[in-house]
FINU-163104 format. One line per 5 residues: number of its first residue (from 1); for each residue x negated, y negated, z of C-alpha. Coordinates in nm, 2 decimals. Example, Ala and Ser with C-alpha at 12.3 -4.5 7.8 and 13.67 -1.06 7.14 Angstrom:
// FINU-163104
1> -1.23,0.45,0.78 ~ -1.37,0.11,0.71
//
This chain:
// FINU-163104
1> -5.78,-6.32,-3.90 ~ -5.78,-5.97,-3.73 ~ -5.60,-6.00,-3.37 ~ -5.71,-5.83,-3.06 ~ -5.66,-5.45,-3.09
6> -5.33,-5.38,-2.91 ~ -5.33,-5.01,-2.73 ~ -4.96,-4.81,-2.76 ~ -4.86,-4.44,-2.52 ~ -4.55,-4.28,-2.74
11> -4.37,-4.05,-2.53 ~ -4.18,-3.82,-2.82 ~ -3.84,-3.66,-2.72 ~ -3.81,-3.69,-2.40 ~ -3.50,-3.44,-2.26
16> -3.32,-3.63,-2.03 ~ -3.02,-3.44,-1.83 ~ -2.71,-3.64,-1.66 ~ -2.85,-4.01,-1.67 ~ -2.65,-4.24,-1.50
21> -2.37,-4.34,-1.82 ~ -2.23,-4.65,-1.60 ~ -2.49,-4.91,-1.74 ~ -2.32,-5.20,-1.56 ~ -1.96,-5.22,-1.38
26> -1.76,-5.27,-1.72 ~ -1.95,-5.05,-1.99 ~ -1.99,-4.70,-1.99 ~ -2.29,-4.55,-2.27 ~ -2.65,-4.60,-2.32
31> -2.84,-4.68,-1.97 ~ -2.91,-5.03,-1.92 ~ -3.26,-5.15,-1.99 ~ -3.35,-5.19,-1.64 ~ -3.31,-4.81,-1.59
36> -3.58,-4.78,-1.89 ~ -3.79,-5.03,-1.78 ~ -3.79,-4.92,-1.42 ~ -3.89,-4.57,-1.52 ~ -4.24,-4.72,-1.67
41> -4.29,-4.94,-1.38 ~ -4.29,-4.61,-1.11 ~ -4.51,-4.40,-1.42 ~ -4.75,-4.69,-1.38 ~ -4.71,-4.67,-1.03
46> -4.79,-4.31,-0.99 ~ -5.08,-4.36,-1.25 ~ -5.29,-4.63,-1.02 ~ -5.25,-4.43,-0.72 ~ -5.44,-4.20,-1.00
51> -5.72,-4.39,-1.01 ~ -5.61,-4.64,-1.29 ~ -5.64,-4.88,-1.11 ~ -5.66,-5.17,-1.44 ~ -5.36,-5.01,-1.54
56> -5.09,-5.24,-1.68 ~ -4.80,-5.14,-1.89 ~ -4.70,-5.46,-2.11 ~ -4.42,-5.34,-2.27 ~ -4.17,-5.08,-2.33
61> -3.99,-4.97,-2.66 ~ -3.66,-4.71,-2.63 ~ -3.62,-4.48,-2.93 ~ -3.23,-4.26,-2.88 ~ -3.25,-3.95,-3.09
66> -2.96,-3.77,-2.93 ~ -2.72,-3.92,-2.67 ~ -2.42,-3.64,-2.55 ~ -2.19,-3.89,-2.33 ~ -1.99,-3.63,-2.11
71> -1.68,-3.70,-2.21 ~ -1.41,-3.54,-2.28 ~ -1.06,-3.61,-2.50 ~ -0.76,-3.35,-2.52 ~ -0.50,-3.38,-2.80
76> -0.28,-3.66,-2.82 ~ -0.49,-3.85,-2.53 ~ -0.56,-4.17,-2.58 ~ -0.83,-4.23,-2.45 ~ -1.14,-3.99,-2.31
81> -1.18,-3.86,-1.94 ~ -1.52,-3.83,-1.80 ~ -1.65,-3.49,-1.74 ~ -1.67,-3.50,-1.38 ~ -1.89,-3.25,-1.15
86> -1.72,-3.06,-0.94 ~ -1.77,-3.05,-0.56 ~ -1.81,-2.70,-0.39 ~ -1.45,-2.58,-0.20 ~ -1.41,-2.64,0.11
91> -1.15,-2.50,0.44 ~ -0.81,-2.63,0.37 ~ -0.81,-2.88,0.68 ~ -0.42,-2.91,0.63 ~ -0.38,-2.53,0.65
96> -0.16,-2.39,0.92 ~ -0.14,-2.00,0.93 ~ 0.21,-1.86,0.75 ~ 0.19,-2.16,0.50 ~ 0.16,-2.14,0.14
101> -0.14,-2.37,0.11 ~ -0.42,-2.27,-0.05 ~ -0.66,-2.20,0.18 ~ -0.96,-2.36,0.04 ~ -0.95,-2.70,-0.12
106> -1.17,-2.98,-0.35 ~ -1.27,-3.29,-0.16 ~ -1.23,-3.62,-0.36 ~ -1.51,-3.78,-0.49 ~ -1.60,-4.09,-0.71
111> -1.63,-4.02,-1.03 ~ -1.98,-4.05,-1.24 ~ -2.03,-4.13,-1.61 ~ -2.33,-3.91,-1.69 ~ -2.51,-3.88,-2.04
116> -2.78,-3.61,-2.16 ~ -3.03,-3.82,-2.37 ~ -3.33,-3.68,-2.61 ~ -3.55,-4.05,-2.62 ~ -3.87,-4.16,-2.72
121> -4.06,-4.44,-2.49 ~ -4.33,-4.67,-2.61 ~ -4.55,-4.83,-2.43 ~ -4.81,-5.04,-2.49 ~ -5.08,-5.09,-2.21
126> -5.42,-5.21,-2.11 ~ -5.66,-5.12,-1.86 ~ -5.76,-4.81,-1.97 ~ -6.09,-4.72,-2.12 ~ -6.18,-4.51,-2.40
131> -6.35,-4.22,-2.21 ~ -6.04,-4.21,-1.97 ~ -5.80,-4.12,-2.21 ~ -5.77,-3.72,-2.21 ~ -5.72,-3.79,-1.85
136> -5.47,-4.07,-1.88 ~ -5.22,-3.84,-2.09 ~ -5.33,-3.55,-1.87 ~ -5.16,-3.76,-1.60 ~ -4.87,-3.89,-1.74
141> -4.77,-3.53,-1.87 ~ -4.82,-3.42,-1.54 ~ -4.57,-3.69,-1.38 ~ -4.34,-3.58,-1.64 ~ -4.32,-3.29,-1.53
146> -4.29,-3.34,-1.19 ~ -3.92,-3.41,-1.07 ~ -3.97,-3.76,-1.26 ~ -3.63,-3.94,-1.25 ~ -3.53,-4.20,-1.57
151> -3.21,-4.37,-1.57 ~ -3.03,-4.14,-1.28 ~ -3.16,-3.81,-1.47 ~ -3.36,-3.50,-1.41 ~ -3.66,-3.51,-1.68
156> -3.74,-3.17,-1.87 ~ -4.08,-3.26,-2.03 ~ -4.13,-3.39,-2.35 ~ -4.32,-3.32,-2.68 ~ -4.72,-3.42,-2.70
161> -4.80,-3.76,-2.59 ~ -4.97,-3.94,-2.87 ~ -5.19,-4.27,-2.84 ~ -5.20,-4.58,-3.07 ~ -5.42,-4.87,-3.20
166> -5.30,-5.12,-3.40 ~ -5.36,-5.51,-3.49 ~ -5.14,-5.75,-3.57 ~ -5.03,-5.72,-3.94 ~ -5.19,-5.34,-4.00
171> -4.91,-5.24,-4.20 ~ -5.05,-4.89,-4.20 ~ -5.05,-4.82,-3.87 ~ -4.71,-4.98,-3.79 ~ -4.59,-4.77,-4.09
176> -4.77,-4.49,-3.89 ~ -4.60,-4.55,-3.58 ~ -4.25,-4.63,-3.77 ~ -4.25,-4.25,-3.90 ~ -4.34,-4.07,-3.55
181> -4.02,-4.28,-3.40 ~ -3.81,-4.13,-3.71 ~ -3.50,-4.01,-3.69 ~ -3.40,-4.24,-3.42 ~ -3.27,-4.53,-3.33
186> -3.45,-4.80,-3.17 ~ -3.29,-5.04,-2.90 ~ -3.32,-5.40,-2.98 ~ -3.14,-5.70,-2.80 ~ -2.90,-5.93,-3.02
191> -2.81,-6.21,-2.80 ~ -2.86,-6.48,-3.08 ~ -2.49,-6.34,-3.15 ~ -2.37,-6.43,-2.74 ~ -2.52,-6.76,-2.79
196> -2.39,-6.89,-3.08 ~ -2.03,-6.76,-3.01 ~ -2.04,-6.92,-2.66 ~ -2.23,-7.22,-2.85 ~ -1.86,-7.21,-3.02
201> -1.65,-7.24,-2.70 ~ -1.58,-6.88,-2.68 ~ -1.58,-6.72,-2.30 ~ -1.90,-6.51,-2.26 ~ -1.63,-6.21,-2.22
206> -1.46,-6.33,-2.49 ~ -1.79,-6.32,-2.71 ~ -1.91,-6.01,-2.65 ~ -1.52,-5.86,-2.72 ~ -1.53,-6.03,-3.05
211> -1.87,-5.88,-3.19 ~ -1.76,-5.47,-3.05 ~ -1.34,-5.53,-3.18 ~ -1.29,-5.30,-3.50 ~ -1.08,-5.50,-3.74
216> -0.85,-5.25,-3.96 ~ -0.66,-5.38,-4.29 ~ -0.38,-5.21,-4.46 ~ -0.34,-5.32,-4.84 ~ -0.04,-5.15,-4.99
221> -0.09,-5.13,-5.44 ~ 0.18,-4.93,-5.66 ~ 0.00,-4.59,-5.63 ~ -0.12,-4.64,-5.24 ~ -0.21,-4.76,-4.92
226> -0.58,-4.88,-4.88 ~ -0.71,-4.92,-4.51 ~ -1.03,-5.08,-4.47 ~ -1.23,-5.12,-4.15 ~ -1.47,-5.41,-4.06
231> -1.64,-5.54,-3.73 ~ -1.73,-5.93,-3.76 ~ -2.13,-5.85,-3.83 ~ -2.31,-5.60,-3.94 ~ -2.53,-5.35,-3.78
236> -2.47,-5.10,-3.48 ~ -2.39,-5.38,-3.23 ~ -2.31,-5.25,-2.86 ~ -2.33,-5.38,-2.51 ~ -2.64,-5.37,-2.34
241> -2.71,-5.46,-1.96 ~ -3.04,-5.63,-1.91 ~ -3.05,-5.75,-1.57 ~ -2.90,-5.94,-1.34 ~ -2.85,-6.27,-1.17
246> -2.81,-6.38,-0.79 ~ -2.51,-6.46,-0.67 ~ -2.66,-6.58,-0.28 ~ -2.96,-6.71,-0.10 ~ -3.26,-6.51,-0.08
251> -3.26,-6.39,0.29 ~ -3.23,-6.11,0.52 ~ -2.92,-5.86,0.54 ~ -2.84,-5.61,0.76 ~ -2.94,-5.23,0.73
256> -3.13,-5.32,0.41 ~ -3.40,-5.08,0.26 ~ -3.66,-5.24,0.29 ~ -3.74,-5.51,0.58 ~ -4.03,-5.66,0.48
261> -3.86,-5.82,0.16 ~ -3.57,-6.11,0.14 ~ -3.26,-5.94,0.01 ~ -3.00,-6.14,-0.25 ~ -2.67,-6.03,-0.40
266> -2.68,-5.99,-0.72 ~ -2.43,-5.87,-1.02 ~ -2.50,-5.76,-1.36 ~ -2.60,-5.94,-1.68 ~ -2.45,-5.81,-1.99
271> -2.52,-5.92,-2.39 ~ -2.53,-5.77,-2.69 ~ -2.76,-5.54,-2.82 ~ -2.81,-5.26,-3.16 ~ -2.97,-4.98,-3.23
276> -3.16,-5.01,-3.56 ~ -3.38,-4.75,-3.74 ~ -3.76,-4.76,-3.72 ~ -3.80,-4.82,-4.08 ~ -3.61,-5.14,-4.05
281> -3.87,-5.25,-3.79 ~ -4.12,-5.57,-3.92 ~ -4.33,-5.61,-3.60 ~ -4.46,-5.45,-3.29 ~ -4.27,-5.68,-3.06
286> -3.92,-5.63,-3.24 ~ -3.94,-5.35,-3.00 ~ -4.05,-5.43,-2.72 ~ -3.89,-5.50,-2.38 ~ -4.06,-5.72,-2.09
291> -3.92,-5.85,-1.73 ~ -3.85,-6.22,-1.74 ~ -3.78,-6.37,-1.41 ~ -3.64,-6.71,-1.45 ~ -3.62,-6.85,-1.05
296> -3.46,-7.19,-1.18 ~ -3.08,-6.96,-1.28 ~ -3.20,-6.67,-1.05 ~ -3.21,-6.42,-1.40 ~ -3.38,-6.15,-1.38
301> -3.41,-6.00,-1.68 ~ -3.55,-5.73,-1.96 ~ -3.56,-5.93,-2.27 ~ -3.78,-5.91,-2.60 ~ -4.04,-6.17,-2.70
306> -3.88,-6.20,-3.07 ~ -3.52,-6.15,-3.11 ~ -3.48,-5.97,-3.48 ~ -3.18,-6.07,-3.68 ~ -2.98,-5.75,-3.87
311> -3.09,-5.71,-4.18 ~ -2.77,-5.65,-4.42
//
């Protein structure tokens, strides 16, 4: 049986300069999904007030095809710095004349973890009728271009937009698809492995430790010394932040942005994720990302419909 024709934007290579690196308070890397999916949510924004007014953006795939973390590690460090940016000099406040101070000085500032990303972002949408399309792209290209933000960073355009159809099962058009997302690395969540490690009695902390920790082994023959190297699955397994969860009562607080809307605390949720090549993708919704708001444990969340397990 043929399914309902499902409608895809691919956004090739978009140039991304100095996204925000600090995905959530404890890991530094790929931008958290919430960056990604928040970007989509103001394109689709900007595209109603266009006149798309059926618009809706159902969900959002991540392709990385470069990612330049700005740091920086000098020899014999131990670990890297972050390539700060520096503020402009300022008067020497300290400064009395005759005194060997120099007379103009840095002020402090908090350091940011930035990264310069080349990504693809798929979307798949509805709402938007056949004769509308040259003007749909047309649009989006033209946001693009215009001091968009994703993630924290300026965007500098991207290649030519390219539009989809596909049903469920067309193995040649996901095959299709599969090629223009090549070479990259799709994003895909992997919290199966949180579960069943907690599922265990393992600290959620403790869980996602145990799935990043690089295990090395020295086996010493006659002739030489062996090392091997081994994480505990397979797969390029890193943490991913996908949300958060409330930590107070929905309610007012003061100075907030916006008045009109009950304010909560809230701190980051963080799981496992990997990044998996295209050709290794089965299914449409192996890629894609969707909110999730579940009001009973105050989550909200980016999460996938299907959660893929690593092929070997």
């Amino acid at each position: 049986m043929i399914g309902d024709i499902r409608k895809l934007l691919l956004i090739p290579h978009i140039k991304v300069h100095n996204a925000n690196a600090l995905s959530s308070p404890f890991t530094i890397g790929f931008p958290a999904m919430t960056a990604w999916l928040g970007a989509t949510h103001a394109l689709e924004r900007k595209l109603k007030a266009d006149g798309f007014s059926s618009l809706i953006f159902k969900g959002v795939a991540v392709v990385s095809h470069t990612a330049d973390l700005q740091t920086y590690k000098g020899v014999g460090d131990y670990v890297s710095s972050i390539i700060g940016t520096s503020n402009p000099l300022v008067e020497n406040p300290k400064r009395k004349k005759g005194e060997p101070i120099e007379a103009f000085v840095r002020p402090s500032f908090i350091e940011e973890a930035r990264i310069h990303l080349d990504v693809s972002i798929l979307i798949e949408y509805e709402g938007v009728a056949k004769n509308e399309e040259d003007r749909f792209t047309e649009r989006v290209e033209h946001h693009l271009k215009s001091g968009m933000k994703m993630a924290g960073g300026d965007v500098f355009g991207s290649r030519k937009l390219k539009l989809f159809r596909m049903t469920e099962g067309d193995e040649r058009a996901l095959g299709e698809l599969r090629r223009s997302l090549m070479p990259g690395y799709v994003i895909v969540e992997r919290r199966e492995l949180m579960k069943e490690a907690m599922e265990n009695g393992h600290d959620a902390i403790d869980a996602l430790l145990e799935y990043l920790s690089v295990h090395h082994h020295c086996e010493i023959t006659d002739d030489e010394v062996i090392w091997s190297s081994k994480r505990k699955t397979t797969g390029w397994v890193v943490p991913l932040a996908i949300g958060f969860q409330g930590i107070s009562e929905l309610g007012k607080a003061m100075n907030q942005r916006d008045p009109d809307t009950p304010h909560r605390f809230a701190e980051s949720v963080v799981t496992l994720g990997e990044f998996k090549m295209p050709y290794k993708i089965t299914s449409l919704d192996e890629m894609l990302w969707h909110y999730h708001v579940d009001q009973i444990n105050d989550l909200y969340l980016c999460q996938q419909t299907t959660v893929p397990v690593s092929a070997n």
